[in-house]
MOPAC internal coordinates of N, CA, C and O (Angstrom, degrees):
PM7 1SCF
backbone

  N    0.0000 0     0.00 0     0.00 0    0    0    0
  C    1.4497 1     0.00 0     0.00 0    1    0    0
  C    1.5281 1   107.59 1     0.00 0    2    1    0
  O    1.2310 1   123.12 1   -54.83 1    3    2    1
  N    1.1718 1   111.63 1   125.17 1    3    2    1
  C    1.5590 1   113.46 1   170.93 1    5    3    2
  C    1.6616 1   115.08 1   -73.32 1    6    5    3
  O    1.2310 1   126.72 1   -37.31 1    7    6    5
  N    1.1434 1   104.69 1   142.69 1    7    6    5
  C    1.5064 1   113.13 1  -161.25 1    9    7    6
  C    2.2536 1    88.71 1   -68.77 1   10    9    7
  O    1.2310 1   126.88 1   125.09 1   11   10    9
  N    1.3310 1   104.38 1   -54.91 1   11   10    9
  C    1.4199 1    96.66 1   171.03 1   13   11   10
  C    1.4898 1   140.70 1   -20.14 1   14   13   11
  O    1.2310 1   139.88 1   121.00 1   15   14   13
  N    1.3884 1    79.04 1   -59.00 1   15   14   13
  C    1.8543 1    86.78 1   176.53 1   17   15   14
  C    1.5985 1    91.43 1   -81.39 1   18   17   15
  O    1.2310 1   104.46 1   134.85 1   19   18   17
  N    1.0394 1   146.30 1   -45.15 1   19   18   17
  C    1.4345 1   114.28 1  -161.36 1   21   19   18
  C    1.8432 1   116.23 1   -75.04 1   22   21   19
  O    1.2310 1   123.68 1   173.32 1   23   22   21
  N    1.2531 1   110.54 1    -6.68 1   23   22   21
  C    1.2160 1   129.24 1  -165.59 1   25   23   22
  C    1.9136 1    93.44 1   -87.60 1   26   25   23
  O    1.2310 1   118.49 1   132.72 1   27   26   25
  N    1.3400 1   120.49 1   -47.28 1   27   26   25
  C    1.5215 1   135.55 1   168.67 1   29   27   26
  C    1.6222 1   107.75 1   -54.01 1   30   29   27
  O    1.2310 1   121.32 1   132.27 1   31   30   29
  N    1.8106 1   115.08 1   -47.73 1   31   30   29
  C    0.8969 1   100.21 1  -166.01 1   33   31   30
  C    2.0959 1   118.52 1   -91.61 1   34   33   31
  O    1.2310 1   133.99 1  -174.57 1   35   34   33
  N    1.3689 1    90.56 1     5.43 1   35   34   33
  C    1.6841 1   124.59 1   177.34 1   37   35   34
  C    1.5364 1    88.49 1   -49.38 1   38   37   35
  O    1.2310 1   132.52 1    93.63 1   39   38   37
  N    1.6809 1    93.42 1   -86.37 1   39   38   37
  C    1.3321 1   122.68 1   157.25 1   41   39   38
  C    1.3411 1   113.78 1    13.75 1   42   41   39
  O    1.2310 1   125.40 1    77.96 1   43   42   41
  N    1.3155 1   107.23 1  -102.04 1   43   42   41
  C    1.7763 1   134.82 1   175.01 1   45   43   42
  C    1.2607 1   103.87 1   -19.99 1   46   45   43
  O    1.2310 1   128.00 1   108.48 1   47   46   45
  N    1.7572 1   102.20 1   -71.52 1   47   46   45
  C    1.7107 1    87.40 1  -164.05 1   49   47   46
  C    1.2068 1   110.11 1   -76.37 1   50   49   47
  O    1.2310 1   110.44 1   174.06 1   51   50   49
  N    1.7608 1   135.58 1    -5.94 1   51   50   49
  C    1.2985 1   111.90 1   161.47 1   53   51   50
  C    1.3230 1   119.24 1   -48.65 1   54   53   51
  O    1.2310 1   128.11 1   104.39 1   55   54   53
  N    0.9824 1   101.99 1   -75.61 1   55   54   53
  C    1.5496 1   121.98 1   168.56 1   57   55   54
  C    1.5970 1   135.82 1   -15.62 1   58   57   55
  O    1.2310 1   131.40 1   157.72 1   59   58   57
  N    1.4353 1    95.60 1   -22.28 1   59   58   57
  C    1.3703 1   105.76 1  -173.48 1   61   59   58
  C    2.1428 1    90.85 1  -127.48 1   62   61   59
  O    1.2310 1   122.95 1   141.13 1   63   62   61
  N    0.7933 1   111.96 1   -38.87 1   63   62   61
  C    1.3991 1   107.09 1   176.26 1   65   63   62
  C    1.7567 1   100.19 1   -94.54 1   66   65   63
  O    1.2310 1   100.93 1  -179.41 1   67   66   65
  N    0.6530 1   152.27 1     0.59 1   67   66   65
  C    1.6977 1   154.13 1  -170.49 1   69   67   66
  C    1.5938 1    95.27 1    -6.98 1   70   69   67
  O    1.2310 1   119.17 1    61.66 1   71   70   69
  N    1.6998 1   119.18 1  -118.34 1   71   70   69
  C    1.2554 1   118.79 1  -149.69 1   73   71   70
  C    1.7230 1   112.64 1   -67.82 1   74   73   71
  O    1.2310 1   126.91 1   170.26 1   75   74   73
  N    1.5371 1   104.31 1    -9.74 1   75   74   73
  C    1.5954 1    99.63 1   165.36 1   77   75   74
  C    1.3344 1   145.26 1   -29.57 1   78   77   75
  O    1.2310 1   140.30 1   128.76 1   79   78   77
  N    1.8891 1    78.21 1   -51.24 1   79   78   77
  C    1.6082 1    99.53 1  -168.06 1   81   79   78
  C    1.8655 1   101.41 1   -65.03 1   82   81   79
  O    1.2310 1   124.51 1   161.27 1   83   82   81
  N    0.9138 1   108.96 1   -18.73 1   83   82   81
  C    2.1812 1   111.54 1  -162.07 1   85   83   82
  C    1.4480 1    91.04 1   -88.34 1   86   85   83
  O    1.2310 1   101.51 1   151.50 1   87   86   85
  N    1.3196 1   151.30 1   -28.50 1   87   86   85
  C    1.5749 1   151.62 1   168.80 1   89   87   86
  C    1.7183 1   111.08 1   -73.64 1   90   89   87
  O    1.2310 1   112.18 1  -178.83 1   91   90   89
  N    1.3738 1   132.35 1     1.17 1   91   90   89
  C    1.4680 1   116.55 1   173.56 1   93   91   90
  C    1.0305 1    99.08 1   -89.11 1   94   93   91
  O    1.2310 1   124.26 1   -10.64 1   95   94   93
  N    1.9131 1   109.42 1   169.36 1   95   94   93
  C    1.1994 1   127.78 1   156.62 1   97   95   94
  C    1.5572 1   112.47 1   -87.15 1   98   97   95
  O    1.2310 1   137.86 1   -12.60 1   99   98   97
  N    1.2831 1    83.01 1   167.40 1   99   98   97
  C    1.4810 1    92.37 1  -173.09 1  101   99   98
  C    1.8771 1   108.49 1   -59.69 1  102  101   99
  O    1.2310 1   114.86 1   152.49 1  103  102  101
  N    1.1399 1   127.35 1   -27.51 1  103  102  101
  C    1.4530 1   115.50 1  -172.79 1  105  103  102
  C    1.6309 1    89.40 1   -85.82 1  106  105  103
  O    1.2310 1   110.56 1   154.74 1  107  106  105
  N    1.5748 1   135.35 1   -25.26 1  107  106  105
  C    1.6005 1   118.62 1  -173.54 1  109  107  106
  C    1.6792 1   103.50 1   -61.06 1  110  109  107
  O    1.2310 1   124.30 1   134.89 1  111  110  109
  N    1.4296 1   109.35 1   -45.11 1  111  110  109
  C    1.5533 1   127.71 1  -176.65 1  113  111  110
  C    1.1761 1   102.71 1   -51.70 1  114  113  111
  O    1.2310 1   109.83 1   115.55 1  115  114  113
  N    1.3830 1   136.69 1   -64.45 1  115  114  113
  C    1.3398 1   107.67 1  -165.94 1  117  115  114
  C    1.7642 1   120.65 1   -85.57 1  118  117  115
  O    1.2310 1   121.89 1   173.05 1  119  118  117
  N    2.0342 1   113.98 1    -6.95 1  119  118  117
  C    0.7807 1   129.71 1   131.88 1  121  119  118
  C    1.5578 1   118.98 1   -11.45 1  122  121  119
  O    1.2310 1   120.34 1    97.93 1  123  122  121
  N    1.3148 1   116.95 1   -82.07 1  123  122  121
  C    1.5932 1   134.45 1  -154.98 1  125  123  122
  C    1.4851 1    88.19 1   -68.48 1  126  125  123
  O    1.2310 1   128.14 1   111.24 1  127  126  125
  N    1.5694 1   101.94 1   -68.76 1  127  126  125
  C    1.7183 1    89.78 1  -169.24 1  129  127  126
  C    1.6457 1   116.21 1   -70.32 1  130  129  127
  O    1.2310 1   112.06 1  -138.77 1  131  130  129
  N    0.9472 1   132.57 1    41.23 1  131  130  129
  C    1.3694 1   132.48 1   168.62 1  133  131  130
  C    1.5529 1   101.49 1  -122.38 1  134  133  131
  O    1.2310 1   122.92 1   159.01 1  135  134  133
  N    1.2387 1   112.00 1   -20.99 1  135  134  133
  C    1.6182 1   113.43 1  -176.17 1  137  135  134
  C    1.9488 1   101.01 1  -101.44 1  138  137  135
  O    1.2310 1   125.26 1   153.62 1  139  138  137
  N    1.1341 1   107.50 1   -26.38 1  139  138  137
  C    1.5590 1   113.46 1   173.43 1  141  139  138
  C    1.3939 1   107.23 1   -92.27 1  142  141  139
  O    1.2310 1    98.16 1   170.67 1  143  142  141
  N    1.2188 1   156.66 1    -9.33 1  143  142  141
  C    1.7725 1   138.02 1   118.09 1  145  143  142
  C    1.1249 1   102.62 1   -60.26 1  146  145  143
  O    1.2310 1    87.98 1   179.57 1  147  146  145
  N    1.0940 1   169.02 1    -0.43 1  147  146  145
  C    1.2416 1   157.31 1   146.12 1  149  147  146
  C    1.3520 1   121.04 1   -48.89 1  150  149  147
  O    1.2310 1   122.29 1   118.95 1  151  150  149
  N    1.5152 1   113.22 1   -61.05 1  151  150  149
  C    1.3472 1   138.02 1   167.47 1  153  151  150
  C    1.1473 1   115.11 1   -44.30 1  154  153  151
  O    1.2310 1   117.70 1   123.27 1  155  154  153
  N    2.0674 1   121.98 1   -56.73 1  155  154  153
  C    1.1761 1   126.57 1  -170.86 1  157  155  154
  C    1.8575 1   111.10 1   -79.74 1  158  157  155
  O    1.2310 1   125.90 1   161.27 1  159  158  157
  N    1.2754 1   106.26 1   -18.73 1  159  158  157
  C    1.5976 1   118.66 1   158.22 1  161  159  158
  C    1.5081 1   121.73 1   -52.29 1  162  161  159
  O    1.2310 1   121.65 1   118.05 1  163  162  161
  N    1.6158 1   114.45 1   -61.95 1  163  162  161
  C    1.3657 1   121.73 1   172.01 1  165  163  162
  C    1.5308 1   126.93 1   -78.38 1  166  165  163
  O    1.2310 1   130.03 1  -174.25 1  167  166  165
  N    1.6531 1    98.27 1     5.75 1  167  166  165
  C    1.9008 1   125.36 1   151.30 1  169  167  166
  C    1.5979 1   109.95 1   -73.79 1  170  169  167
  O    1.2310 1   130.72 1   145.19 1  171  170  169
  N    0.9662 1    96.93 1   -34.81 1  171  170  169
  C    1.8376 1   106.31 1   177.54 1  173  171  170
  C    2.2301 1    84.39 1    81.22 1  174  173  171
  O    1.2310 1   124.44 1  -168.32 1  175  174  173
  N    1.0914 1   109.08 1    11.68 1  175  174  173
  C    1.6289 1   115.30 1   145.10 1  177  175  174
  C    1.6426 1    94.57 1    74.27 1  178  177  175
  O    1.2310 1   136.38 1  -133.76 1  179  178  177
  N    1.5879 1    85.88 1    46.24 1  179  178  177
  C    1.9649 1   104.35 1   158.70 1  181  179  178
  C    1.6268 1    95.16 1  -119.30 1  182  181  179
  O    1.2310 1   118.47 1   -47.93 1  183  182  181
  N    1.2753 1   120.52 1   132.07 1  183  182  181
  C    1.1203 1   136.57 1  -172.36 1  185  183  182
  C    1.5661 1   108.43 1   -81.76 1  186  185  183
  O    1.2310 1   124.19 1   140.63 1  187  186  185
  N    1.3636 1   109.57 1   -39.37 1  187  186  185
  C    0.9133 1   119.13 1  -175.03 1  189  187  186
  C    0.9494 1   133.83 1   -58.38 1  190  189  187
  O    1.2310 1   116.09 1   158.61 1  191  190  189
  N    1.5207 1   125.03 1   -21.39 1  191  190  189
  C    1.2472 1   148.49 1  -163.53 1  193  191  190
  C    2.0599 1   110.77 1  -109.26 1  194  193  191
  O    1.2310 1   125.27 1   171.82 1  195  194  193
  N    1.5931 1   107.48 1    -8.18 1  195  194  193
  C    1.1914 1    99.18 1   163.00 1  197  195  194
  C    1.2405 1   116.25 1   -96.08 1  198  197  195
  O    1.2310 1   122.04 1   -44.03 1  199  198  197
  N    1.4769 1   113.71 1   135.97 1  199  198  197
  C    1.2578 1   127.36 1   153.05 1  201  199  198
  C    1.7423 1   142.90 1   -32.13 1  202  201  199
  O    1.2310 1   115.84 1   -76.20 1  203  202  201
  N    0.9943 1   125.51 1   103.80 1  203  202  201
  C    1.8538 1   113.98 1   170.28 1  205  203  202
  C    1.1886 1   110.56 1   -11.80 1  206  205  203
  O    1.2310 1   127.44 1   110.09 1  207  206  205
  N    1.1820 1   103.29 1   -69.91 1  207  206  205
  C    1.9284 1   137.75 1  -177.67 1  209  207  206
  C    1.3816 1   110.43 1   -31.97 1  210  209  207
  O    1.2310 1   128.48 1   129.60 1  211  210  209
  N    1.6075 1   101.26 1   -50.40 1  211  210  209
  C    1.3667 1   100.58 1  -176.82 1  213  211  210
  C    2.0736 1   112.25 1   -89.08 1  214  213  211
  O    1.2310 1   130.97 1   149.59 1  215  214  213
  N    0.8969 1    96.43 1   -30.41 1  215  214  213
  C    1.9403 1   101.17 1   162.65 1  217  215  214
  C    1.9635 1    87.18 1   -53.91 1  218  217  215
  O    1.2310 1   131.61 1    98.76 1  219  218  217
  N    1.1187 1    95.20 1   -81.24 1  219  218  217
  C    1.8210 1    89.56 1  -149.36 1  221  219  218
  C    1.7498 1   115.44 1   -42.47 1  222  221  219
  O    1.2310 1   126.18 1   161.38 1  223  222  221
  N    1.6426 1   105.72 1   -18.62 1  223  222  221
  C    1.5641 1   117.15 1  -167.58 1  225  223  222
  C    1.6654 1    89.12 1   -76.54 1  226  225  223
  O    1.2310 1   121.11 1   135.24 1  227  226  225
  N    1.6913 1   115.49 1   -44.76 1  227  226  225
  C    1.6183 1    92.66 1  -168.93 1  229  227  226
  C    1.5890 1    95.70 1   -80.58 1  230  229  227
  O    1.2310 1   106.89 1   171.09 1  231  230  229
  N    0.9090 1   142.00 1    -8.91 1  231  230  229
  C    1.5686 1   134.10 1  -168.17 1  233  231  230
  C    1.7194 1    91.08 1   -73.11 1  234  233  231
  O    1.2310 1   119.90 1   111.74 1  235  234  233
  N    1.1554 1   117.79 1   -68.26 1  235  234  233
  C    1.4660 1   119.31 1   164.69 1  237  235  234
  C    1.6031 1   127.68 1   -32.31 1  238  237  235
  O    1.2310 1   125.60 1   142.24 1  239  238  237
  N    1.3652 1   106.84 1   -37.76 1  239  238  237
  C    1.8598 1   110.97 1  -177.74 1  241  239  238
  C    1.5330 1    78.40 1   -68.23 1  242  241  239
  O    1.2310 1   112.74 1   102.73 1  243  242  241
  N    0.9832 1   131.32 1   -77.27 1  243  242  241
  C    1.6563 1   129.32 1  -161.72 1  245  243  242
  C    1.2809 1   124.26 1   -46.89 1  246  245  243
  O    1.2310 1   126.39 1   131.23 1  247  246  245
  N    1.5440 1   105.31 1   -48.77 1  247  246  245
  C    1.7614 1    91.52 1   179.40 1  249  247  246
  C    1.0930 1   122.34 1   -88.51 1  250  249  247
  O    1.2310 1   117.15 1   158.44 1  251  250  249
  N    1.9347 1   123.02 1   -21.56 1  251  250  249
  C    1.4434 1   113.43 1   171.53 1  253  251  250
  C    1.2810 1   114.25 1  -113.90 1  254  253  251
  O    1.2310 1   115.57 1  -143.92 1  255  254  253
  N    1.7361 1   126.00 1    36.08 1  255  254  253
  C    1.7878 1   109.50 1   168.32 1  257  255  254
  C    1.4173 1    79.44 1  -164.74 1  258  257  255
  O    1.2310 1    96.77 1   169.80 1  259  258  257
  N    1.1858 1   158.74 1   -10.20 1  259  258  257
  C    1.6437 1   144.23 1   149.84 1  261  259  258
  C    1.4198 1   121.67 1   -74.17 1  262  261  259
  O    1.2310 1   123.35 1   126.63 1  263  262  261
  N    1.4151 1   111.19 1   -53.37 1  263  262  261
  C    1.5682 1   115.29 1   173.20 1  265  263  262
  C    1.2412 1    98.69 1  -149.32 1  266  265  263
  O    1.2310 1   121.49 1   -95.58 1  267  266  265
  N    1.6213 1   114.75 1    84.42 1  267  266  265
  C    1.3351 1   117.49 1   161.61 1  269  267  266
  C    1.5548 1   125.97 1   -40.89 1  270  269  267
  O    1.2310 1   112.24 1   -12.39 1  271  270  269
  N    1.3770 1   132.25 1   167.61 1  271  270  269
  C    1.3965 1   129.39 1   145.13 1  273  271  270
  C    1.0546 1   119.63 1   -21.94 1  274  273  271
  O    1.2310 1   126.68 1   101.94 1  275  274  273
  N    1.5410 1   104.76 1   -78.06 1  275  274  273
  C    1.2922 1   103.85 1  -158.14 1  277  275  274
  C    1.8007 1   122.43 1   -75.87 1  278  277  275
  O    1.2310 1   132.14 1   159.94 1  279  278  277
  N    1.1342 1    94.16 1   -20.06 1  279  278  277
  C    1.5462 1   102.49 1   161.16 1  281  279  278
  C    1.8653 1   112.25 1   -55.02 1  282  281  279
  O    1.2310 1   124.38 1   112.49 1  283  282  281
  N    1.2720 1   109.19 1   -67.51 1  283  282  281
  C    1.3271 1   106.41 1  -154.14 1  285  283  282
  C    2.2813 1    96.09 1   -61.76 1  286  285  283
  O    1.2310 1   140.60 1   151.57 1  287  286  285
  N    0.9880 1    77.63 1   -28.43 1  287  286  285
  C    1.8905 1    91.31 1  -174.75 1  289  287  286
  C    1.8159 1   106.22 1   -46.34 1  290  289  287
  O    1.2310 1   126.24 1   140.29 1  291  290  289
  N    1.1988 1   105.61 1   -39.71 1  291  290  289
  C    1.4409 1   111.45 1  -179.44 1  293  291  290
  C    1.3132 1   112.14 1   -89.74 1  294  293  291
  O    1.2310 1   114.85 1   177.35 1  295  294  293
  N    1.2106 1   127.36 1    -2.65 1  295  294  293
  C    2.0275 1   129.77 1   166.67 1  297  295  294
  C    1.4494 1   103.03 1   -79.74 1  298  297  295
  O    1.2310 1   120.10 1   180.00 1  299  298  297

């Protein structure tokens, strides 16, 4: 993986998730980023080629059907 593109695709999902990312818990966080190298993996780790859509879809697998709110709220 070139440090470039992953540095672009850093980028992206700030950019598209911005103040999101500062409201998880710690199990959504490593959640997200285990599902966001995932994503940029099955990019073959061109940034360019992922979607918003698809950032916001795994941001969603994580916070409302992996570790919902209200789940993590009660740990």
């Amino acid at each position: 993986m070139k440090d470039s593109e992953h540095i672009k695709y850093c980028k992206k999902v700030a950019a598209v998730l911005g103040e999101k990312l500062r409201n998880l818990h710690k199990l959504q966080e490593q959640s997200l980023n285990n599902q966001l190298n995932d994503l940029f993996e099955e990019h073959n780790g061109v940034a360019e080629t992922i979607t918003d859509d698809e950032i916001v879809g795994r941001y969603e697998l994580v916070t409302k059907h992996i570790y919902p709110d209200d789940f993590v709220n009660i740990m």
